[in-house]
C-alpha positions as CSV (number, residue, x, y, z in Angstrom):
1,X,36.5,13.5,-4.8
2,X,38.5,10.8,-6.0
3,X,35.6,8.2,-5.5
4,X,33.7,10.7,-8.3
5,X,36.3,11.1,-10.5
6,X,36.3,7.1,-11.1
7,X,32.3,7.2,-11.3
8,X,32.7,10.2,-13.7
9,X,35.3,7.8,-15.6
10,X,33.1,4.7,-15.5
11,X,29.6,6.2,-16.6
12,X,31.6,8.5,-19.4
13,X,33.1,4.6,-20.8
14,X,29.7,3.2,-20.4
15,X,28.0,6.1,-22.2
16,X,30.4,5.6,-25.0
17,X,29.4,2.1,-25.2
18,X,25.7,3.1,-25.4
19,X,26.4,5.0,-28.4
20,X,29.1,2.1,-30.2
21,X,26.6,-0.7,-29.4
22,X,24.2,0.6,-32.5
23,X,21.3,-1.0,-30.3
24,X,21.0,-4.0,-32.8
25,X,21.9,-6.3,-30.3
26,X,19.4,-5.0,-27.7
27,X,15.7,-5.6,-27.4
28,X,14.0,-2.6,-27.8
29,X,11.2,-0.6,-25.2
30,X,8.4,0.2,-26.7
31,X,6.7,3.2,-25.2
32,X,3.7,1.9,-23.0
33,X,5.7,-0.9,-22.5
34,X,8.4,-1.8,-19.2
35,X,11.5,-3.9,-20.0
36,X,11.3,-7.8,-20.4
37,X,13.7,-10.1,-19.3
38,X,16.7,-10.6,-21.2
39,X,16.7,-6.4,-22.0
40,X,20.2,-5.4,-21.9
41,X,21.8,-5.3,-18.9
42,X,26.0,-4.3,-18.5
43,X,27.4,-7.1,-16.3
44,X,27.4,-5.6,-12.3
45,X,25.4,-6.2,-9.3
46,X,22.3,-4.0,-9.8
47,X,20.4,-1.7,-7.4
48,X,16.1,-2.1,-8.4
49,X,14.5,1.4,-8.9
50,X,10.8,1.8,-9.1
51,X,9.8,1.3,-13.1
52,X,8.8,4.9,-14.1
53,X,5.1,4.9,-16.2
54,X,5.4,5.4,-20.2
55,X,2.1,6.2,-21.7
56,X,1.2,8.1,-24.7
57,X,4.3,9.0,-25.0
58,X,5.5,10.2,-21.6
59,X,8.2,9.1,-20.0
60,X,7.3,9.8,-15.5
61,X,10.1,8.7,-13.2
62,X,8.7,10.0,-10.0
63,X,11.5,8.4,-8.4
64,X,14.3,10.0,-10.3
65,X,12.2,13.2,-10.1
66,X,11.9,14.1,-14.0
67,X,8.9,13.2,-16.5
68,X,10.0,14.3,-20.7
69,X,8.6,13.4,-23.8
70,X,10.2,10.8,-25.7
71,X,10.9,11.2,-29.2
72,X,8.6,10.2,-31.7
73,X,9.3,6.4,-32.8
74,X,12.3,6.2,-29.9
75,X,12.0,3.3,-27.6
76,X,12.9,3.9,-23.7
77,X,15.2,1.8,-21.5
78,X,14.3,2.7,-18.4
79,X,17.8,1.6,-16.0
80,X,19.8,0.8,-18.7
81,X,23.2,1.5,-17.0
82,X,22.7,0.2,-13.4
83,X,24.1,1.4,-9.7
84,X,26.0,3.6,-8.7
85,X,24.9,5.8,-11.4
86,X,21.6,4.6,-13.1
87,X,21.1,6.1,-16.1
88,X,17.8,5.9,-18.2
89,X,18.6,5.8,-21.9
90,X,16.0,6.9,-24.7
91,X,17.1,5.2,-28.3
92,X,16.6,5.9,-32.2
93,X,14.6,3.3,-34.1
94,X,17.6,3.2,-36.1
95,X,21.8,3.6,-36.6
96,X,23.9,4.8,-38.5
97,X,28.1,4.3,-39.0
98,X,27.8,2.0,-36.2
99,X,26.2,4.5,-33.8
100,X,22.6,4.2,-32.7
101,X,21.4,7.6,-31.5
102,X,20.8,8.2,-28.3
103,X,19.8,10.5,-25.0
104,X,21.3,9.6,-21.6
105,X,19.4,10.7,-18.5
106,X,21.8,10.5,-15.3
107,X,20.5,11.9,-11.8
108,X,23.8,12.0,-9.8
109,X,23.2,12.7,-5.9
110,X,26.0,15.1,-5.1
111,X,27.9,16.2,-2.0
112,X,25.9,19.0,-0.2
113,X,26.7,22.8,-1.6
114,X,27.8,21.5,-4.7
115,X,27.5,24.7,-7.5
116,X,26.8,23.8,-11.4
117,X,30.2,25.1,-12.7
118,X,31.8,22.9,-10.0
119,X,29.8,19.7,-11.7
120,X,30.2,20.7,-15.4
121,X,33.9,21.5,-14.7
122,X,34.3,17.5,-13.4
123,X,32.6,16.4,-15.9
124,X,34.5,18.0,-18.8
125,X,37.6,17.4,-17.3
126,X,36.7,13.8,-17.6
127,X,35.8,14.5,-21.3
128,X,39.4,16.2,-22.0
129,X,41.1,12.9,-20.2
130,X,38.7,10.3,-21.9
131,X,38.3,12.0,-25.4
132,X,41.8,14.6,-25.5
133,X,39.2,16.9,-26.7
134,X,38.3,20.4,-25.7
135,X,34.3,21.2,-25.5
136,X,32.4,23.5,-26.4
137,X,30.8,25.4,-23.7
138,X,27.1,27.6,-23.8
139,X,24.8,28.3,-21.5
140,X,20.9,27.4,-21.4
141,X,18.0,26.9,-19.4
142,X,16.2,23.1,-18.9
143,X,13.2,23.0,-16.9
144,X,13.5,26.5,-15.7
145,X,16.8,26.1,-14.3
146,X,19.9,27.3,-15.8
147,X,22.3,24.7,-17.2
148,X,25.6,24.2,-19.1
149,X,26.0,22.6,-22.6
150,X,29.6,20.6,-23.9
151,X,29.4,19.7,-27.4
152,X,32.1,17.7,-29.0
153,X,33.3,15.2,-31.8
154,X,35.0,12.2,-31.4
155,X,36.1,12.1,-35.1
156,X,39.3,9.8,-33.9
157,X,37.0,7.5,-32.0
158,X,35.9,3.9,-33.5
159,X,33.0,4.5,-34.5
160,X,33.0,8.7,-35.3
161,X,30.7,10.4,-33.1
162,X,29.0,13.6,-31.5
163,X,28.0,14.1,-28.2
164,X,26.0,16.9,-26.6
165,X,25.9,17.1,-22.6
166,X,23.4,19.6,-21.3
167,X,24.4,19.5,-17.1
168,X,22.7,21.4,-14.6
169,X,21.5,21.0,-10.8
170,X,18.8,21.2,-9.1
171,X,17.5,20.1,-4.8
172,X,17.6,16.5,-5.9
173,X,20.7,15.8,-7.7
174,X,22.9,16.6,-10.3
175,X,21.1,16.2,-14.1
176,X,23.6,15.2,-17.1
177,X,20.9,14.6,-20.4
178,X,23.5,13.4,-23.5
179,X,22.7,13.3,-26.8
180,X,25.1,10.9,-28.6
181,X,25.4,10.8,-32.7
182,X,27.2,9.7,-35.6
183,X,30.1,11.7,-36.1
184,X,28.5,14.8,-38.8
185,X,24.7,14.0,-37.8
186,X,24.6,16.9,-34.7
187,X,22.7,19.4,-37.1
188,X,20.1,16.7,-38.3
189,X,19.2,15.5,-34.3
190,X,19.7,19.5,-32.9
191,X,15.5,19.8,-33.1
192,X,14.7,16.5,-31.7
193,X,17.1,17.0,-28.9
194,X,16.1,20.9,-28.6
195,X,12.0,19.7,-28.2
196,X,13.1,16.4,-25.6
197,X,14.9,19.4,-23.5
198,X,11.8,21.5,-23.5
199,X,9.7,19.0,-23.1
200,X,11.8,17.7,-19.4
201,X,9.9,18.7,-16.0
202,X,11.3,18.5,-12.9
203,X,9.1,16.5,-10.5
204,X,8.6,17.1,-6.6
């Protein structure tokens, strides 16, 4: 447990910095496209995982298990947060207050018998400690499967920001999908955010 709780740690700092970075300094994706050398890559020893397939649109990653539908005039960074927890990251064209919008895609093996309140319960906790905020909690379904949703502000944090983390399970792994905003923008990215859930597909 304690080894999670400083991977929880690590990707909820990293995801922060996804948000902060605005994306300027990164080369974007371009759907149909895979990443060229010199994308961005966070300084550690990385683990290869098989390049999902973007075409009209679609973003496949049979090795992840999930295919979704990125956003019109997003660009895809497929790995953008490498090993232990790789994390594919789907970006605005555009940012705003020094945030870039953003959705996170993390597929976390977990320890066998693992429940979904056990998982969203870590991973808020982590969001109390990191953010000394307090969520808040709903209840949905993603890809037929029931899930939990922690939406909070950062309004102290440099830049201002929202985040949205929609978390459920499923046979494969644990699913976190993040939406990350400028602090005031949640109502203006709730319908793109809303049609990339609906739009996610488990795959065998």
């Amino acid at each position: 447990m304690a080894k999670r709780w400083l991977a929880f740690l690590w990707l909820a700092v990293l995801l922060l910095a996804v948000g902060c970075s605005g994306g300027n300094e990164a080369p974007a994706v371009p759907t149909g496209a895979t990443p060229e050398v010199g994308s961005p890559t966070p300084p550690s020893e990385r683990t290869a995982v098989p390049t999902p397939i973007i075409a009209g649109g679609q973003f496949e990653a049979p090795a992840k298990g999930y295919s979704v539908q990125i956003p019109d005039g997003w660009v895809a960074h497929p790995d953008f947060l490498p090993a232990p927890l790789s994390t594919d990251a789907f970006f605005a064209p555009n940012g705003a207050d020094g945030v870039r919008p953003n959705i996170a895609v993390l597929c976390e093996e977990l320890p066998e018998g693992t429940t979904l309140t056990e998982y969203f319960d870590a991973k808020t906790e982590i969001v109390r400690r990191v953010g000394n905020v307090e969520p808040e909690v709903s209840t949905r379904q993603v890809a037929g499967v029931e899930a939990m949703v922690a939406s909070y502000a950062r309004e102290d944090a440099n830049p201002p920001l929202h985040k949205t983390d929609v978390v459920f399970v499923s046979e494969r792994c644990g699913w976190s999908v993040s939406l990350t905003v400028p602090f005031g923008q949640e109502a203006e990215y709730e319908p793109l955010f809303e049609r990339f859930l609906a739009s996610f597909t488990l795959l065998p």
